[in-house]
N, C-alpha and C positions, 0 to 999 in steps of 0.2 A: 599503600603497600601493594606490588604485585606478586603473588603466587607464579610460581617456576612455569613456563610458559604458555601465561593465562596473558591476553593481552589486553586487559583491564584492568581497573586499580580495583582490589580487597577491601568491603570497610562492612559497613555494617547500618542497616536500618533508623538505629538508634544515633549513631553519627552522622550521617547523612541525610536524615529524612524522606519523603514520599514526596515524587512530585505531584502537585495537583496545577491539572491546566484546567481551560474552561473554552466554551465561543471557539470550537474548532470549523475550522475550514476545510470543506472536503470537497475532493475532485474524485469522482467514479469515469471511469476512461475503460477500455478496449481497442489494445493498439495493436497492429500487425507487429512482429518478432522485429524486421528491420528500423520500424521509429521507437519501438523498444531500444535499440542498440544506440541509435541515433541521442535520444534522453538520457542516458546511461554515459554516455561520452559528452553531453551538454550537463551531467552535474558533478563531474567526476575535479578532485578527487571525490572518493564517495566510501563512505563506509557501511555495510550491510551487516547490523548484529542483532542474532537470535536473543529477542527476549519474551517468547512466549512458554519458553517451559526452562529447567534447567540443563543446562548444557556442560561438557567436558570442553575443556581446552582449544581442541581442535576444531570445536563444531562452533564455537561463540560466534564466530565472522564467515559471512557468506562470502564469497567476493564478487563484484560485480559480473564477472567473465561463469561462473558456475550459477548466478540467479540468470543471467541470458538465456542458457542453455538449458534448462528448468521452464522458463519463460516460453522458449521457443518448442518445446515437447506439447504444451499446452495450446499454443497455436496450430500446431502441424495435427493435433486429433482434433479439432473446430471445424479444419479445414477438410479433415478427411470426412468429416460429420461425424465424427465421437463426442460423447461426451465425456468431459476431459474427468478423472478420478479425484475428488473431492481428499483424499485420503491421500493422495500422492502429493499433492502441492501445498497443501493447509500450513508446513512449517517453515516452505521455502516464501511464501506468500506472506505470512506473519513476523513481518521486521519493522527494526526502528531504522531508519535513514537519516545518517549526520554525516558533518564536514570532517570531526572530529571525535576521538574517541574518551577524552575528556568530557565527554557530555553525560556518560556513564560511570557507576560503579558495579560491582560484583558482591553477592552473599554467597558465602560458601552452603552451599546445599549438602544432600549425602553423599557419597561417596567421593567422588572425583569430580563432581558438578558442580556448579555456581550458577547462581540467577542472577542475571541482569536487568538493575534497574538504569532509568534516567534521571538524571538528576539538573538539565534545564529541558525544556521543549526542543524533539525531535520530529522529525515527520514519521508520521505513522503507517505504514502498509499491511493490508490485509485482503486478502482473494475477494472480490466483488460479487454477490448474484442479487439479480431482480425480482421483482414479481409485479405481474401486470394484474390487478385487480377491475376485474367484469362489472365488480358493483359502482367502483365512484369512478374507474375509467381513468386511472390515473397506474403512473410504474410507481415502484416503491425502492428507494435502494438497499443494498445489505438486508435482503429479505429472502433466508434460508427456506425452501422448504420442499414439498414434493412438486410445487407446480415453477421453482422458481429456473432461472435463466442464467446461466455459470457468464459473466462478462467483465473480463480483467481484472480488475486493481481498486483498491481506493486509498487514496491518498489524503492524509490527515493531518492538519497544522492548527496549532491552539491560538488565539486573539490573547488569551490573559493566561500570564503566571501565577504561582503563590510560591515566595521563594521557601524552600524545608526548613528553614532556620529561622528566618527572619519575622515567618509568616506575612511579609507586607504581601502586596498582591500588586503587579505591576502588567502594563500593556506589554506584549510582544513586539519590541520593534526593530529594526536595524541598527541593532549596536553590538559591543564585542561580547556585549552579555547575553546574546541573543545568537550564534554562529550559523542555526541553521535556517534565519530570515531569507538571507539570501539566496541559501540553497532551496527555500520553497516559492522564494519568486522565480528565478531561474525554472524549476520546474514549472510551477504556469504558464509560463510564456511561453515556454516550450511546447505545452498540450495545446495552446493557443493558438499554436500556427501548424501543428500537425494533425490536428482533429477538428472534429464539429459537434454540436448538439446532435443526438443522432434522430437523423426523419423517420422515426416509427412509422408505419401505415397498420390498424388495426381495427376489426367491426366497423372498414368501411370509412374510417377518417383517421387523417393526418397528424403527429403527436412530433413536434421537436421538444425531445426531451432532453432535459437536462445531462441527462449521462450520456458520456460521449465517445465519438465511433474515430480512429483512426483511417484518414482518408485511405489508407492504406488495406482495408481492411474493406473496405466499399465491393471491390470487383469479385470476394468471395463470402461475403458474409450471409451468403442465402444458402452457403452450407451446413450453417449452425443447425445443428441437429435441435435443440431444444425452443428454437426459437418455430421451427416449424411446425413440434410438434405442439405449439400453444399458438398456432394461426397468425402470428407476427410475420410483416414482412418490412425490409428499411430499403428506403428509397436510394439507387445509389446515383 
C-alpha cells in the first residue's frame, strides 16, 4: 500500500520484518565535488532515501542532483580551510543507496511522517571522520571526536542476509535477489580508478592508509584546516 504521495510502499514491522545483514564491506573515501559527480552518473539510475530519522513525504528521497550540491558545499569550505558543520550535513550524509525502491518499506510514524526501513541489503552512507592515534600510530575510521578529522563518506555493503521471514540466512550475491550487488561493485571500481590509499606523512613517517584520497583532491588538500591543526600532511 502507498499512502497519497509517499513514494514508498506502507506496511508494517510485524509484516515485513527487520533486516539483519552482517560481514559489511566498507570503503572510507574523500573525493573532490567533480569525481563526486563523476560516481553519481557511473551508478545512476540511483535512488537516495532518508532513513535515518522519520520523514514527511517530500523529504523521503534526496535526489542525486541536490546530494551533489550538499556534497559540493562541504568541499568548497575544506577548500577554503573551514571546517565543514557537522550539523549541516549529518542528514544529507546518512542515506540508504539502491537501484530500486522496492528494496524498502515505510512505518507510518506521527504526524505526517513515516520511517524507512530496508527490507534487502542496500549500501549504506554516512559522513566519515578519522582519528589519528599517538599511542599505537595507526588512523581509525568513523571515529567521532574532538581531535578527529571530518573526511568524506563511508560506504557500506553486507557479505550476509538473514531473510525477515524466512530467517534463512544467505550470502550476498549477484542475483535478482540481491539489486544493489551490482550497484556496490560499480561503485568500487569506480573509487578504484578515481582515488588511492591516501600517503599520510606523520611524526616523521609515511602511512598509506587505507582510506582513501581522490586524486582530485591531491593539489589542495593541504588546505584541510583539521588535518593541520593535528600535524598531518599527505603526500601529493
Amino acid at each position: 500500500m502507498h499512502a497519497p504521495n509517499f513514494p514508498i510502499r506502507i506496511s508494517s514491522v510485524k509484516a515485513e520484518g527487520l533486516l539483519q545483514a552482517s560481514k559489511w564491506l566498507k570503503t572510507q573515501v574523500l573525493l573532490d565535488k567533480e569525481e563526486m559527480s563523476a560516481l553519481l552518473a557511473a551508478m545512476a539510475p540511483l535512488h537516495c532515501v532518508v532513513v535515518s530519522e522519520p520523514v514527511e513525504p517530500q523529504d523521503a528521497l534526496l535526489s542525486p542532483q541536490v546530494f551533489l550540491e550538499k556534497y559540493t558545499h562541504y568541499i568548497d569550505a575544506l577548500r577554503r580551510g573551514e571546517i565543514p558543520p557537522n550539523e549541516t550535513f549529518r542528514r544529507c550524509f546518512s542515506l540508504a543507496l539502491s537501484t530500486t525502491l522496492d528494496t524498502f518499506y515505510a512505518i507510518p510514524a506521527s504526524g505526517n511522517k513515516y520511517l524507512i526501513k530496508p527490507l534487502k541489503p542496500v549500501i549504506q552512507l554516512q559522513a566519515h571522520h578519522f582519528f589519528y592515534s599517538t599511542l599505537d600510530r595507526k588512523f581509525h575510521p568513523m571515529a567521532l571526536s574532538a581531535q578527529s578529522i571530518s573526511w568524506g563518506l563511508q560506504f557500506s555493503y553486507p557479505q550476509l542476509f538473514q531473510d525477515p521471514k524466512t530467517h534463512q540466512i544467505m550470502k550476498v550475491g549477484k542475483t535478482s535477489d540481491f539489486p544493489n550487488s551490482a550497484l556496490f561493485l560499480t561503485l568500487m571500481r569506480h573509487l578504484r580508478n578515481v582515488s588511492l590509499p591516501t600517503p599520510f606523512h606523520v611524526d616523521a613517517a609515511r602511512t598509506n592508509s587505507p582510506i582513501r584520497i581522490g586524486k582530485q583532491c591531491l593539489p589542495w588538500i593541504k588546505s584541510h584546516p583539521q588535518l593541520q591543526m593535528n600535524g598531518i600532511q599527505v603526500f601529493s
